[in-house]
N, C-alpha and C positions, 0 to 999 in steps of 0.2 A: 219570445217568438219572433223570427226575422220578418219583416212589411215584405207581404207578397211583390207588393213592383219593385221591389230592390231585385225579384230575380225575373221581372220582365225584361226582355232584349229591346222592345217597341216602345216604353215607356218613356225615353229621352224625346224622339222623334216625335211620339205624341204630342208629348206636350208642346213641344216647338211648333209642328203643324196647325194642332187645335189652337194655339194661342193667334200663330198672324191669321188663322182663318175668321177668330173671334175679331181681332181688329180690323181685320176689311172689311169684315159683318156693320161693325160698328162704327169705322169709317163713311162706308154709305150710306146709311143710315141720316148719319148726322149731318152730311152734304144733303142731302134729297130734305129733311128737314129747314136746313138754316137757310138751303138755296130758294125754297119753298116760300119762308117767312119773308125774306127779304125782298124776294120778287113779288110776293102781295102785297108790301108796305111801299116799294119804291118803283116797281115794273122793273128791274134788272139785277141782277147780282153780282157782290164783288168775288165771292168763295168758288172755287174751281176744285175739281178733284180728274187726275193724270189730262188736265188741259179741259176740260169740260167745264161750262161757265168762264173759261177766260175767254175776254172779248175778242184777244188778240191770237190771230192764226200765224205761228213762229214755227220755223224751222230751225235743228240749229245742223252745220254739214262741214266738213274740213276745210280748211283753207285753201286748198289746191284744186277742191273740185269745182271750182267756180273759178269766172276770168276774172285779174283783179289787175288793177294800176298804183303807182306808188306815184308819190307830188313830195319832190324834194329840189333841193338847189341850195348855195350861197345863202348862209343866214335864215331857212325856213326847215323848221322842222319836217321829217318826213314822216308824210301821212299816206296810207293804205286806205281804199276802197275798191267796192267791186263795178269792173267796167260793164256797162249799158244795168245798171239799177232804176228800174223807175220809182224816181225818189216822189212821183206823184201820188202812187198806189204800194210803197212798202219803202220799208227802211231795216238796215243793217247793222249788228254793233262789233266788233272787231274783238274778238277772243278766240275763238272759232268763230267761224262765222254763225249768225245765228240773224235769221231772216225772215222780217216782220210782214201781209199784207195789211195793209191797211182798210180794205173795205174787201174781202174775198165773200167768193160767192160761196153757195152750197157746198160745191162737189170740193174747192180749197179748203172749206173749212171741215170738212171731214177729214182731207187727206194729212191735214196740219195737226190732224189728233192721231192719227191710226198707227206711229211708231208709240206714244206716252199710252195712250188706252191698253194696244198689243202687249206691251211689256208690264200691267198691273195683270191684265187676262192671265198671258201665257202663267207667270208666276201663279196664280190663283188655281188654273186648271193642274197644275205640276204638284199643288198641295193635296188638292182632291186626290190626284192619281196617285200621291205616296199615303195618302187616308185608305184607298181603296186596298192596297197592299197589305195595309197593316188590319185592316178586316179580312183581310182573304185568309193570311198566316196565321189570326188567333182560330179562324174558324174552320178551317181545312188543315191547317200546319204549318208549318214551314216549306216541307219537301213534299210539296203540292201541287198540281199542275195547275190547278188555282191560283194559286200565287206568280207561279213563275210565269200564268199567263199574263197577270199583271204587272207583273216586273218590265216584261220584254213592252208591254203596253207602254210604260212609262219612257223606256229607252227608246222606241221609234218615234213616243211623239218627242222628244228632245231632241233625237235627229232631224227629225224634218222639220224643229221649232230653229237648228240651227246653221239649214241648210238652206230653207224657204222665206224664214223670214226678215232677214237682213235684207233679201232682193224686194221686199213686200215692200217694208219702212223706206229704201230705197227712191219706188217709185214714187209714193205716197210725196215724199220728200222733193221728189223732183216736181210732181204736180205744181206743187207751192213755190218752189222758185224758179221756175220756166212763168209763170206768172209775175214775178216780181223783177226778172232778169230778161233784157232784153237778148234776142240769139239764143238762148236755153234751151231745151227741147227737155221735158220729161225724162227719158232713155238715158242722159246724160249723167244721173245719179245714179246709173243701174252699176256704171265700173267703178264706183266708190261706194260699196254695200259695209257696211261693220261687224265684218266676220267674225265669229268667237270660234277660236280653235280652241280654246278650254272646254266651251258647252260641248263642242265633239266629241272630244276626250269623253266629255263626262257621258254622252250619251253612248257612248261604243262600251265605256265600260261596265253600263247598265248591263245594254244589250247581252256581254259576254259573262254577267253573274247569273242575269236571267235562263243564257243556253246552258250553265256547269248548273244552277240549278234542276234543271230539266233536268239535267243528263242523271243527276242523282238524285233521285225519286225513286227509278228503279233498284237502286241499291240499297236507298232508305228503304222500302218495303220487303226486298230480300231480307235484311237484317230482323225488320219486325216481325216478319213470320218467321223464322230461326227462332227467335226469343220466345 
């Protein structure tokens, strides 16, 4: 007798969804615990989860979007750093740039998490919404207007996860080095956002299974009544 989910179409996706939802489940979990014991035993924690509990509020941002100096000459290595750095209140290490404060206030150290947080969330809300999908299709059908409303549900938030939020992280981003950078201004990181033209793609291509599913519903039901 053939196993019923060999002929599920949703049972690959399930499982993949179900599983990293069980490990983010179980990821914080065990953050909120270990960070819990540790902070009752010592008052602070070393464990972090997407930058939360790390003491240090880092950015990290292209090399061009920031002003930078090169120190070379006769017999000295040439060294790179970024000009007006207040190496009193942050420091910088040279890969990308990636830019430390060192004593930030509230509103920095929020904004020094809100691209690492955004980018566990966004993925986290994107699994809920293909969970929700794969509920809608066993329970209504496939060619459902239930479903394809959640289908298109999925593609708009992708679109505008990949049109809004790069300028988001952005700002967040320049927060924290208009603070560490002397002459910075915030805005400054807004013309260097980290645009995914792939998530577009991906979202438009949602978008347009979601409208041919629509579109055939009514054919699917023509055909069911015939039968």
């Amino acid at each position: 007798m053939p196993n019923p989910r060999m002929r599920d179409p949703f049972a690959p996706i399930e499982v993949a969804v179900t599983s990293l939802l069980g490990i983010f489940g179980l990821s914080i979990v065990g953050f909120v615990l270990l960070a819990g014991f540790q902070f009752a035993l010592n008052g602070h924690t070393q464990v972090s989860f997407a930058t939360v509990g790390d003491p240090s509020s880092c950015v990290v941002t292209d090399a061009g979007s920031v002003p930078r100096f090169i120190v070379g000459g006769s017999g000295v290595r040439p060294s790179e750093g970024i000009e007006g750095l207040r190496r009193s209140t942050a420091s910088a290490d040279t890969d990308e740039w990636r830019i430390c404060l060192t004593d930030a206030n509230g509103l920095q150290w929020a904004a020094a998490r809100v691209e690492p947080i955004g980018n566990v969330a966004s993925l986290l809300v994107t699994l809920l919404l293909i969970r929700g999908i794969i509920r809608a299709a066993r329970q209504s059908g496939l060619f459902a207007y239930a479903t394809a409303r959640r289908l298109r549900r999925l593609g708009w938030f992708l679109l505008l996860l990949a049109a809004l939020g790069p300028f988001l992280a952005a700002a967040a981003r320049g927060t924290v080095i208009a603070a560490a950078v002397r002459g910075e201004s915030w805005t400054d990181q807004l013309a260097h956002p980290h645009l995914s033209t792939s998530l577009v793609c991906v979202a438009l291509g949602v978008l347009t299974f979601a409208r041919i599913l629509r579109l055939a519903i009514p054919l699917q039901e023509e055909v069911d009544a015939t039968v």
